[in-house]
PDB file of N, CA, C and O in Angstrom:
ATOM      1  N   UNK A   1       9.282 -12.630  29.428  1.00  0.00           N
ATOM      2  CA  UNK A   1       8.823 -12.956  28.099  1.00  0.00           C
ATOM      3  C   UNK A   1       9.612 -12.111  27.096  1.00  0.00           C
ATOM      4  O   UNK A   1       9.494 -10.886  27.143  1.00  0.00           O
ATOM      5  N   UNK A   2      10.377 -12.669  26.227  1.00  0.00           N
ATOM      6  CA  UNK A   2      11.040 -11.914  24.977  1.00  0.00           C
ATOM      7  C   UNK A   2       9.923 -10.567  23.908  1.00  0.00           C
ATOM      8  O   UNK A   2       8.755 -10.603  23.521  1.00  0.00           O
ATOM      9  N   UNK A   3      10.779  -9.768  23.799  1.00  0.00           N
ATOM     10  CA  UNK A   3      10.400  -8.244  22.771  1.00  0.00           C
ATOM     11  C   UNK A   3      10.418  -8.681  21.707  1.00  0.00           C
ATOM     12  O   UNK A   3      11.494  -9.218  21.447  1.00  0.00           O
ATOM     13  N   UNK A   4       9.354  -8.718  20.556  1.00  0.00           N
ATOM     14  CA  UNK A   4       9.737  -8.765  19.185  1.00  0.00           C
ATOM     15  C   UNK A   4       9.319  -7.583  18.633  1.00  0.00           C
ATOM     16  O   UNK A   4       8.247  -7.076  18.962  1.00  0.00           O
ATOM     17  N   UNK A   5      10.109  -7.060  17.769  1.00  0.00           N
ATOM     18  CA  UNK A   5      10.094  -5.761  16.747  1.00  0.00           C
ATOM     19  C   UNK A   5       9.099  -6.236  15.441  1.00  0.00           C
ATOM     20  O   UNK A   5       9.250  -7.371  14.989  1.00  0.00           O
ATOM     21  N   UNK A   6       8.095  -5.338  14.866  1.00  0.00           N
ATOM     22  CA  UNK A   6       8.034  -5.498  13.579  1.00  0.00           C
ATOM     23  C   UNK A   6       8.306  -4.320  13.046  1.00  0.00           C
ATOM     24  O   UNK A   6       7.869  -3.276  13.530  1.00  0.00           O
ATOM     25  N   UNK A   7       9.102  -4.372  11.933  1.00  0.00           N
ATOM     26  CA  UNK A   7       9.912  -3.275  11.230  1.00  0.00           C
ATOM     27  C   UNK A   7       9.186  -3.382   9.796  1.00  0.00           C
ATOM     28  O   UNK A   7       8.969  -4.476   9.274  1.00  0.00           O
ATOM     29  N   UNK A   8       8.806  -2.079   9.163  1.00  0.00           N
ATOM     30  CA  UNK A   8       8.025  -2.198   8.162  1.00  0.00           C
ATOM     31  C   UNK A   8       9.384  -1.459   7.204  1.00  0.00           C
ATOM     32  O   UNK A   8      10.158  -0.691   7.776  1.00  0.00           O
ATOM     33  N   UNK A   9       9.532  -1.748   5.909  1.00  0.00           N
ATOM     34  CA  UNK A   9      10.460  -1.285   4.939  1.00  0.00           C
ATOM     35  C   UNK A   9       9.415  -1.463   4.079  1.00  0.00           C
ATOM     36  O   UNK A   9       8.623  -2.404   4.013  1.00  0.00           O
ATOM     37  N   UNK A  10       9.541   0.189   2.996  1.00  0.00           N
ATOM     38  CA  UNK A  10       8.872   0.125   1.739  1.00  0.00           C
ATOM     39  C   UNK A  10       8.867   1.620   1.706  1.00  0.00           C
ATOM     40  O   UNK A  10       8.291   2.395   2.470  1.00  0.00           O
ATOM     41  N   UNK A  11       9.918   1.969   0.266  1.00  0.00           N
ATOM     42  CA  UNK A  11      10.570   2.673   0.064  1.00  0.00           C
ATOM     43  C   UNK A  11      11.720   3.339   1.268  1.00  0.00           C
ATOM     44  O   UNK A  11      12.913   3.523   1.022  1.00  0.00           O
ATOM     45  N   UNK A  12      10.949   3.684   2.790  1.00  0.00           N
ATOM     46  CA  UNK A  12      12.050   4.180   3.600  1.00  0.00           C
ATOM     47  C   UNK A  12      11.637   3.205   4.749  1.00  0.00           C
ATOM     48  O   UNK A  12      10.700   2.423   4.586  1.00  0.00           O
ATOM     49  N   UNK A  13      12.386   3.266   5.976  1.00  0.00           N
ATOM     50  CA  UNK A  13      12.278   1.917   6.968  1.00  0.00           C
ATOM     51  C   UNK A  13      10.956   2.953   7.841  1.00  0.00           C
ATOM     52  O   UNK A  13      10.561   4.117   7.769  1.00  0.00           O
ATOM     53  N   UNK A  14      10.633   1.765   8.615  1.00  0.00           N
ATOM     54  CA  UNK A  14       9.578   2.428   9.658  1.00  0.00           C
ATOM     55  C   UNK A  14       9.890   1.411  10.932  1.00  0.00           C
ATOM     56  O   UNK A  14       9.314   0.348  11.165  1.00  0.00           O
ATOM     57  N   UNK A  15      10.700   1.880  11.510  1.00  0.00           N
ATOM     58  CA  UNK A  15      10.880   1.147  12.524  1.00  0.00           C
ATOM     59  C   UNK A  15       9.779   0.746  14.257  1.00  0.00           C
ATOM     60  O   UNK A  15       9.494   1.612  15.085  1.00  0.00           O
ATOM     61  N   UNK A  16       9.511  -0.254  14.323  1.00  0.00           N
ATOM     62  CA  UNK A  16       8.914  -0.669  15.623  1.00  0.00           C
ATOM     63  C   UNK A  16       9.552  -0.269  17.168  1.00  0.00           C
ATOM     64  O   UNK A  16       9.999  -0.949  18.091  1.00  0.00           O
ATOM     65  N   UNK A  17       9.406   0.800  17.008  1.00  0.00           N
ATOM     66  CA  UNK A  17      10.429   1.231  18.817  1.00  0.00           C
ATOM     67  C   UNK A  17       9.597   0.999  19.900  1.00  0.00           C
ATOM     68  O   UNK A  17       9.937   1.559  20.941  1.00  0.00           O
ATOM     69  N   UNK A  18       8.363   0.162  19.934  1.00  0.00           N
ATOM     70  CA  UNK A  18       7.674  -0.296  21.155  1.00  0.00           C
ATOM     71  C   UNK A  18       7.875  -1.584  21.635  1.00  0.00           C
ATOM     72  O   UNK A  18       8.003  -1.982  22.793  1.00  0.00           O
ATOM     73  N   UNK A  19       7.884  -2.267  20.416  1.00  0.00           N
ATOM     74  CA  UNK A  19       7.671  -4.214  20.152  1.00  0.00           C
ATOM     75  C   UNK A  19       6.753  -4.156  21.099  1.00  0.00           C
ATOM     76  O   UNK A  19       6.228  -3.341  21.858  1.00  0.00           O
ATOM     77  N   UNK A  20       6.710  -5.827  20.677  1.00  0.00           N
ATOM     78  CA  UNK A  20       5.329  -6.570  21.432  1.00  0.00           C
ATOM     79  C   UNK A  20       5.941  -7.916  22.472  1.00  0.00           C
ATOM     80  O   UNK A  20       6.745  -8.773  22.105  1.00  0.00           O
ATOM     81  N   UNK A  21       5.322  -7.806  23.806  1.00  0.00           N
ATOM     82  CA  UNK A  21       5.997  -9.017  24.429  1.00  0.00           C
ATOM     83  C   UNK A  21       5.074 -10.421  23.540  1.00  0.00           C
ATOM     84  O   UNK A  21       3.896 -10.460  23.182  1.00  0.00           O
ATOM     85  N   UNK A  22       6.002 -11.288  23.422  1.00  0.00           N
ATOM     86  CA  UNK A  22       5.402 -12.839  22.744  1.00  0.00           C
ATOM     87  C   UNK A  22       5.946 -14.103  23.823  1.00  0.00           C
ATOM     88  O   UNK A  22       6.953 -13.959  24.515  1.00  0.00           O
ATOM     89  N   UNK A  23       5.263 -15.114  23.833  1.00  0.00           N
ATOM     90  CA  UNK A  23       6.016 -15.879  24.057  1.00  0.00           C
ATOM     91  C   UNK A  23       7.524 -16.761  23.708  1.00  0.00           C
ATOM     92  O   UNK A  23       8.471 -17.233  24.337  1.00  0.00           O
ATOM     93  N   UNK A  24       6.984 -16.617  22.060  1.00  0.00           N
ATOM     94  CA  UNK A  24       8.356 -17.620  21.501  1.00  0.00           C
ATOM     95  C   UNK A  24       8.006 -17.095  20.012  1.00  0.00           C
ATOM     96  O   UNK A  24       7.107 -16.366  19.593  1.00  0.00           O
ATOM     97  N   UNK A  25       9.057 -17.746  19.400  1.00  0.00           N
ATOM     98  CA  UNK A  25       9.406 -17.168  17.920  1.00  0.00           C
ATOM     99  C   UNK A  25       7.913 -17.653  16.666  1.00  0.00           C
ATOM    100  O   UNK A  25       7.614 -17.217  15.555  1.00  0.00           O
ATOM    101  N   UNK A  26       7.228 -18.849  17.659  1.00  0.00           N
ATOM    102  CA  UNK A  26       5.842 -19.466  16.682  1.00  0.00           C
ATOM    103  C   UNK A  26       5.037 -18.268  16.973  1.00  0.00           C
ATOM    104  O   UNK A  26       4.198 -18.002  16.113  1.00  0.00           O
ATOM    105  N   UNK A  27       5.106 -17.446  18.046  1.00  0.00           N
ATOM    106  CA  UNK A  27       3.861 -16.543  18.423  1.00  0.00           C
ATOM    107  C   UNK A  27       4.061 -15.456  17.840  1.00  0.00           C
ATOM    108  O   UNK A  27       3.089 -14.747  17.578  1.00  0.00           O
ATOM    109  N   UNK A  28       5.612 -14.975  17.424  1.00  0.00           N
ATOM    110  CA  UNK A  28       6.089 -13.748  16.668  1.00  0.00           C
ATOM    111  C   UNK A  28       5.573 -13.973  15.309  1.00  0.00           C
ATOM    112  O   UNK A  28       4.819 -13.168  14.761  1.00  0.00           O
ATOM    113  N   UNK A  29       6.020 -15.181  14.705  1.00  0.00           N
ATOM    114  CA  UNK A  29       5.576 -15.224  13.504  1.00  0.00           C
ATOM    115  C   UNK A  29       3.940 -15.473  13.276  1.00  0.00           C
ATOM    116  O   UNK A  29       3.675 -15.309  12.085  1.00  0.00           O
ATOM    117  N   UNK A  30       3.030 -15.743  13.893  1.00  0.00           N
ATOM    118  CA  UNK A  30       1.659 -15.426  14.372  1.00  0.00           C
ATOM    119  C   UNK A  30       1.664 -14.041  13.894  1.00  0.00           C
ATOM    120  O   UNK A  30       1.413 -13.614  12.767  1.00  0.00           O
ATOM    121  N   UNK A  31       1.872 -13.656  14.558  1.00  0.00           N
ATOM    122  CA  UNK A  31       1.818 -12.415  14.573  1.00  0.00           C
ATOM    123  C   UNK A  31       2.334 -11.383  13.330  1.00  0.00           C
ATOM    124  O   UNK A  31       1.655 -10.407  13.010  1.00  0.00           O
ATOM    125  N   UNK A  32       3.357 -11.650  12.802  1.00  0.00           N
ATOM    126  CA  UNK A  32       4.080 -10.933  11.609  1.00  0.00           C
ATOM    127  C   UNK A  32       2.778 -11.367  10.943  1.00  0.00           C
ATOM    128  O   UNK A  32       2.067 -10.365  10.867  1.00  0.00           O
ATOM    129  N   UNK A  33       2.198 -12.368  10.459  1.00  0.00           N
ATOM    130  CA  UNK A  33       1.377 -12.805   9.613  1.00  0.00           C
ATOM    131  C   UNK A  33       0.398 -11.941   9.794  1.00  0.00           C
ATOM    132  O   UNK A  33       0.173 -11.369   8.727  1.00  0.00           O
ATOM    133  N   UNK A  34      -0.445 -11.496  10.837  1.00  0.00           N
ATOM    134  CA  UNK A  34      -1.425 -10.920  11.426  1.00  0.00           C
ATOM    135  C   UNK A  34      -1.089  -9.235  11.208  1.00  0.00           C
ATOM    136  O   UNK A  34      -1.995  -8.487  10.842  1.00  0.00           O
ATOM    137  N   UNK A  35       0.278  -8.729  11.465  1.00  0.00           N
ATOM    138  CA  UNK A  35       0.257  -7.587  11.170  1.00  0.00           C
ATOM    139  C   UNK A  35       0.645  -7.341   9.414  1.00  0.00           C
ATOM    140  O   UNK A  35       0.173  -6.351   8.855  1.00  0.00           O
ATOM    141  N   UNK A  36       1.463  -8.250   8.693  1.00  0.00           N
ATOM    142  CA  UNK A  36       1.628  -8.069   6.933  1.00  0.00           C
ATOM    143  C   UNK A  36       0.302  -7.832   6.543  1.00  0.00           C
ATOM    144  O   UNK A  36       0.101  -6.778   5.938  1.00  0.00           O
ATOM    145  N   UNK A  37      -0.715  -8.630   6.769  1.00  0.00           N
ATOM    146  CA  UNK A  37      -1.602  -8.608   6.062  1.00  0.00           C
ATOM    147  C   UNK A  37      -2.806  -7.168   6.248  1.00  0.00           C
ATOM    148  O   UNK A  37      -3.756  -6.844   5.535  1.00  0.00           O
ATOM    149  N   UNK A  38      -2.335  -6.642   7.333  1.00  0.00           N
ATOM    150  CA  UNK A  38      -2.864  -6.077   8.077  1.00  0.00           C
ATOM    151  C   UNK A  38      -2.514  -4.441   7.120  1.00  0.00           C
ATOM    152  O   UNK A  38      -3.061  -3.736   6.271  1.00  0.00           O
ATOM    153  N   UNK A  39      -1.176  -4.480   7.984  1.00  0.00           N
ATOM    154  CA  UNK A  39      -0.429  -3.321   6.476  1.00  0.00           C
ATOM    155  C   UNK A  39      -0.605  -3.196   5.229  1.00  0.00           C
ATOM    156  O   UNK A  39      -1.000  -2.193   4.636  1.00  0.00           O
ATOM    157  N   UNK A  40      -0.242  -4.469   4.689  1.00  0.00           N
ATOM    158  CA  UNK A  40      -0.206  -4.361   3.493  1.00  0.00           C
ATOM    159  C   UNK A  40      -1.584  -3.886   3.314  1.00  0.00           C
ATOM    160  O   UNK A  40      -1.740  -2.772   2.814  1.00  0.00           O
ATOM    161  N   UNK A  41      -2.687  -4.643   3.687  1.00  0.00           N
ATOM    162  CA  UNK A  41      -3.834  -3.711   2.903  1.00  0.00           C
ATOM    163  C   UNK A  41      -4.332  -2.502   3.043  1.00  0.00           C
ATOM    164  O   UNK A  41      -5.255  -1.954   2.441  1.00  0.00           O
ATOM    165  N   UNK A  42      -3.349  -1.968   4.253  1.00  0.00           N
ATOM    166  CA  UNK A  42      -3.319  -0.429   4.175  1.00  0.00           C
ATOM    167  C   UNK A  42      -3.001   0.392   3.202  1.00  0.00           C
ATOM    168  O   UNK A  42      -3.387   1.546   3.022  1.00  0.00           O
ATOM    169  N   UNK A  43      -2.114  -0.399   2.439  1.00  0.00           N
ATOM    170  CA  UNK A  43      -1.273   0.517   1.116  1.00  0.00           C
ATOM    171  C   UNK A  43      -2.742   0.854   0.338  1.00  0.00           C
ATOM    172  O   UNK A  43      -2.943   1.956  -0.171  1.00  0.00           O
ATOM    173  N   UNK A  44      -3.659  -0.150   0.314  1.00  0.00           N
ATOM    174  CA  UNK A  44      -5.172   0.492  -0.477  1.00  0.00           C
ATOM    175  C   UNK A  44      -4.908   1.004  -2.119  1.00  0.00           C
ATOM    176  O   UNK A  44      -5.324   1.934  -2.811  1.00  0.00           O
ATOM    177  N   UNK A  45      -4.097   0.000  -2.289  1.00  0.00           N
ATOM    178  CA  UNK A  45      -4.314  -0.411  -4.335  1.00  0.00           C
ATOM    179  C   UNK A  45      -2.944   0.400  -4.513  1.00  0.00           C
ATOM    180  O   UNK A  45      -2.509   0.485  -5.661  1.00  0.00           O
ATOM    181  N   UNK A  46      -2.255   0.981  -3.508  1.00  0.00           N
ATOM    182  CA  UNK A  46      -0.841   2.052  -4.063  1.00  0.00           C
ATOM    183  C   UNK A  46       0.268   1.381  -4.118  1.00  0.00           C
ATOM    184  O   UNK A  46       1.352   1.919  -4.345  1.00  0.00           O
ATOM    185  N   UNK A  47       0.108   0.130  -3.915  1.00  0.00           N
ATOM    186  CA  UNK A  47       1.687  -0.986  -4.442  1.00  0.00           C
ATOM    187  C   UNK A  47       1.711  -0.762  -5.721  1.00  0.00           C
ATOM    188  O   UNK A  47       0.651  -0.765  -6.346  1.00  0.00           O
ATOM    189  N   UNK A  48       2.633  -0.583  -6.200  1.00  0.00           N
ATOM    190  CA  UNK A  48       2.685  -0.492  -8.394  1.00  0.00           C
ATOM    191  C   UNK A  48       4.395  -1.603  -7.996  1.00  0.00           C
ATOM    192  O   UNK A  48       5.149  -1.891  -7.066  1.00  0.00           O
ATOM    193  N   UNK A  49       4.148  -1.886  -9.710  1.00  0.00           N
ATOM    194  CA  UNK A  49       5.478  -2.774 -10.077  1.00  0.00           C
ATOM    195  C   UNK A  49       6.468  -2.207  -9.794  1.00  0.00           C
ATOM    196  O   UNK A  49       6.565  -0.981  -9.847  1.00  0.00           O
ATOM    197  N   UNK A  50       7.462  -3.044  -9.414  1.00  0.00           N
ATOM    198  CA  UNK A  50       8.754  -2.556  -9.239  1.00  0.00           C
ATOM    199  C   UNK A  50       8.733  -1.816  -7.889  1.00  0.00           C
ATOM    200  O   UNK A  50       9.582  -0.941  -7.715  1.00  0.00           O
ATOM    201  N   UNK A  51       8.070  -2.017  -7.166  1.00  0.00           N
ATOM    202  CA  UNK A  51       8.248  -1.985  -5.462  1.00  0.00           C
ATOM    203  C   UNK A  51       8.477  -2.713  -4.594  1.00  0.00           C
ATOM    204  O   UNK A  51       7.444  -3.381  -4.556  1.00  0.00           O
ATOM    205  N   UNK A  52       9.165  -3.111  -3.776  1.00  0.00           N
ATOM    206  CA  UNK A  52       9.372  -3.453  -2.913  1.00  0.00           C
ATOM    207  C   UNK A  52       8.513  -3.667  -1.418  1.00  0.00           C
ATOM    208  O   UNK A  52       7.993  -2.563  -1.254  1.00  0.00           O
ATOM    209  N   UNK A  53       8.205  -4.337  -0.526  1.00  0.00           N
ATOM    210  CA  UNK A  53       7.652  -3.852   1.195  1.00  0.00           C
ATOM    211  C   UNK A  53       8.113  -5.975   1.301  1.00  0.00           C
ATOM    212  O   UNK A  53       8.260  -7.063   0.744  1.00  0.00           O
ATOM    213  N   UNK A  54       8.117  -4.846   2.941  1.00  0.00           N
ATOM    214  CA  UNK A  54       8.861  -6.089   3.793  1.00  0.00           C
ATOM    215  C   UNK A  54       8.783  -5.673   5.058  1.00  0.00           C
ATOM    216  O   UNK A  54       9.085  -4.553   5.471  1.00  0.00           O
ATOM    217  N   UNK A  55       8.197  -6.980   5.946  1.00  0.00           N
ATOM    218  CA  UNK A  55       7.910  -6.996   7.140  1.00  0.00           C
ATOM    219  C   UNK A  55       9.041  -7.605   7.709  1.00  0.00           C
ATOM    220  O   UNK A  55       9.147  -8.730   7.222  1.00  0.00           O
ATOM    221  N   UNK A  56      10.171  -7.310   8.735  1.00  0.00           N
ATOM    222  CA  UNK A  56      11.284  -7.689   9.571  1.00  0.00           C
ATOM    223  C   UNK A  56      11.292  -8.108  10.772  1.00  0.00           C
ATOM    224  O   UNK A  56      11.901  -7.301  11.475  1.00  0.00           O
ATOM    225  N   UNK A  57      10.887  -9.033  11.383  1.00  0.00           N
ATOM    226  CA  UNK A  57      10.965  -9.452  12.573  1.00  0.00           C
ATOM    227  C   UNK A  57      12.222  -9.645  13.587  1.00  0.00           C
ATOM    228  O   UNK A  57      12.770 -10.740  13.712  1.00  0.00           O
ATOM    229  N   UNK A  58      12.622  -8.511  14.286  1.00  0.00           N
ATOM    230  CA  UNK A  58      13.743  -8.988  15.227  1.00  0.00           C
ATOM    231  C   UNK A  58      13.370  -9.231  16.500  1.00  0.00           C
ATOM    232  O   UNK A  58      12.208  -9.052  16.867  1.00  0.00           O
ATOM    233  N   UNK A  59      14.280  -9.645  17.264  1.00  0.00           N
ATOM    234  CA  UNK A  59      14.365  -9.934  18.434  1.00  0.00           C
ATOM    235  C   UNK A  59      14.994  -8.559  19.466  1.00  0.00           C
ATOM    236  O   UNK A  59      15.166  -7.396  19.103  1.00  0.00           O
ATOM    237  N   UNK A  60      15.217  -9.087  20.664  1.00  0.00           N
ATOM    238  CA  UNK A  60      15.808  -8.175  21.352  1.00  0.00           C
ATOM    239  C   UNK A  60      16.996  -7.672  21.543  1.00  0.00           C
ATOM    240  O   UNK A  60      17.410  -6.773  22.276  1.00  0.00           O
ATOM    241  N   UNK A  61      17.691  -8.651  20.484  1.00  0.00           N
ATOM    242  CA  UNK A  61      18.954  -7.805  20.423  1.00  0.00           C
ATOM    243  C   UNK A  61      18.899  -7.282  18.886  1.00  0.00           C
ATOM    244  O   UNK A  61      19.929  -7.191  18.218  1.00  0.00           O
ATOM    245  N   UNK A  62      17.739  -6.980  18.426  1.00  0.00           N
ATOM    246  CA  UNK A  62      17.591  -6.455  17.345  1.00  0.00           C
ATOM    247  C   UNK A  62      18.268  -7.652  16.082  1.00  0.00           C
ATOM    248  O   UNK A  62      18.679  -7.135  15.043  1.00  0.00           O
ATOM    249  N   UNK A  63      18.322  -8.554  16.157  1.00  0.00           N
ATOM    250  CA  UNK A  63      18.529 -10.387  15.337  1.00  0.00           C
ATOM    251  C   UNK A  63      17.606 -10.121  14.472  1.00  0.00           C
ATOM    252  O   UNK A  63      16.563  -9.784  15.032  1.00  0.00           O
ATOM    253  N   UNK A  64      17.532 -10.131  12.991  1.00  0.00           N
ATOM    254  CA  UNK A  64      16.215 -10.381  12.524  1.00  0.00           C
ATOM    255  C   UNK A  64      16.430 -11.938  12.497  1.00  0.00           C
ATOM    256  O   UNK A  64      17.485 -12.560  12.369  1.00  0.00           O
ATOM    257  N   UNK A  65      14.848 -12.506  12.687  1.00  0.00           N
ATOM    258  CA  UNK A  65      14.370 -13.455  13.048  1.00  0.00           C
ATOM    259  C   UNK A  65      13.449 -14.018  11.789  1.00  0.00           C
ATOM    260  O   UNK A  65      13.356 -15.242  11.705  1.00  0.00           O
ATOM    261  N   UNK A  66      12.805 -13.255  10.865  1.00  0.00           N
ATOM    262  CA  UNK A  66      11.511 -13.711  10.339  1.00  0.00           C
ATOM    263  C   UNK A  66      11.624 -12.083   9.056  1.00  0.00           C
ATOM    264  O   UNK A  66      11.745 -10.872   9.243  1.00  0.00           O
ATOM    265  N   UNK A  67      11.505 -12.926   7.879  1.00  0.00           N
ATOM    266  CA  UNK A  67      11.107 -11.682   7.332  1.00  0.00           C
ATOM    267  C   UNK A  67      10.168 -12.255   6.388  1.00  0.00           C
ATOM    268  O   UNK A  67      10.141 -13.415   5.977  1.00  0.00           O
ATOM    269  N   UNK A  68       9.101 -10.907   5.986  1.00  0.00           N
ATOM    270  CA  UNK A  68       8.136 -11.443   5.345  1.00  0.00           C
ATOM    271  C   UNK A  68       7.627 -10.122   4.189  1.00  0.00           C
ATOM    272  O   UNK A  68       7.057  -9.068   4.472  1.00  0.00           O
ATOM    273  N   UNK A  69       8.274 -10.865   2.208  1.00  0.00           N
ATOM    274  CA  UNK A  69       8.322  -9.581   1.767  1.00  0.00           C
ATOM    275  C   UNK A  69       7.723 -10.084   0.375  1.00  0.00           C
ATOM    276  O   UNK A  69       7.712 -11.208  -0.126  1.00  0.00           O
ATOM    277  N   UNK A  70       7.244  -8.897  -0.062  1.00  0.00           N
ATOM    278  CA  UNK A  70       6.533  -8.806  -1.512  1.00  0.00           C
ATOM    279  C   UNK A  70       6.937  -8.028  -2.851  1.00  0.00           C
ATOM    280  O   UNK A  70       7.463  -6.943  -2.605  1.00  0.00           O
ATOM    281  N   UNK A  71       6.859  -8.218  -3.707  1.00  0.00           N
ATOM    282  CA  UNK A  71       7.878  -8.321  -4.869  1.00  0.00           C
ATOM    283  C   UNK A  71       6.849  -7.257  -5.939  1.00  0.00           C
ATOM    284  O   UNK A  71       6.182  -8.015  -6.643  1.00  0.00           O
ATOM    285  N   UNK A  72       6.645  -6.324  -6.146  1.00  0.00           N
ATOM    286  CA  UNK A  72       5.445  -6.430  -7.315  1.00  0.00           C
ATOM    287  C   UNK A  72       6.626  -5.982  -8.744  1.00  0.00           C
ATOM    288  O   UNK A  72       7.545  -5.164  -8.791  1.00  0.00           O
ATOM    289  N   UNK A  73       6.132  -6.838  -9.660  1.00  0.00           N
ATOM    290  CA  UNK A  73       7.090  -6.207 -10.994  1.00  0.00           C
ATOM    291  C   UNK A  73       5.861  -6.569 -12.457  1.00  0.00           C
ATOM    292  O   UNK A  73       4.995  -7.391 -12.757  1.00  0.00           O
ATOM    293  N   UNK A  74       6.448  -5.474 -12.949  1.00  0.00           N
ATOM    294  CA  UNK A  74       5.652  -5.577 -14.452  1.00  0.00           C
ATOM    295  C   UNK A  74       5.824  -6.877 -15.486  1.00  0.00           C
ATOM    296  O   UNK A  74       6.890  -6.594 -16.034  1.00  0.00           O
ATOM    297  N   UNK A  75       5.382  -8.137 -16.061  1.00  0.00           N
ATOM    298  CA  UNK A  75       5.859  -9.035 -16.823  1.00  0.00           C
ATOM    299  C   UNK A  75       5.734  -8.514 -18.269  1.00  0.00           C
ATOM    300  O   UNK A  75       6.129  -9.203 -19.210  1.00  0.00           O
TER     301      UNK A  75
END
């Protein structure tokens, strides 16, 4: 069964050096969904404008596959 990485970026990288075995790339992205939302509401109200975060999905040869990212800016 294939390794997928989730790599968290926001302000510095936080890299996934365990991954998770998945079946296929629908179950990774399952999953990215399941862990963004997961994180992100860890930040607990400390996103401000003009930040950046982004969830990176690679594969096993480290491929990103899936990325999943949020924008906050002042209008």
């Amino acid at each position: 069964m294939p390794i997928y990485f989730f790599n968290i970026h926001y302000g510095e990288a936080h890299p996934d050096n365990h991954g998770e075995e998945l079946p296929d790339d629908k179950a990774a992205w399952h999953e990215a969904t399941l862990v963004a939302g997961e994180v992100f509401k860890d930040l607990d109200g400390k996103f401000e404008p003009g930040r950046h975060w982004e969830l990176e999905v690679t594969n096993e040869q480290q491929k990103s596959i899936f990325v999943i990212s949020v924008s906050g800016e002042k209008k």
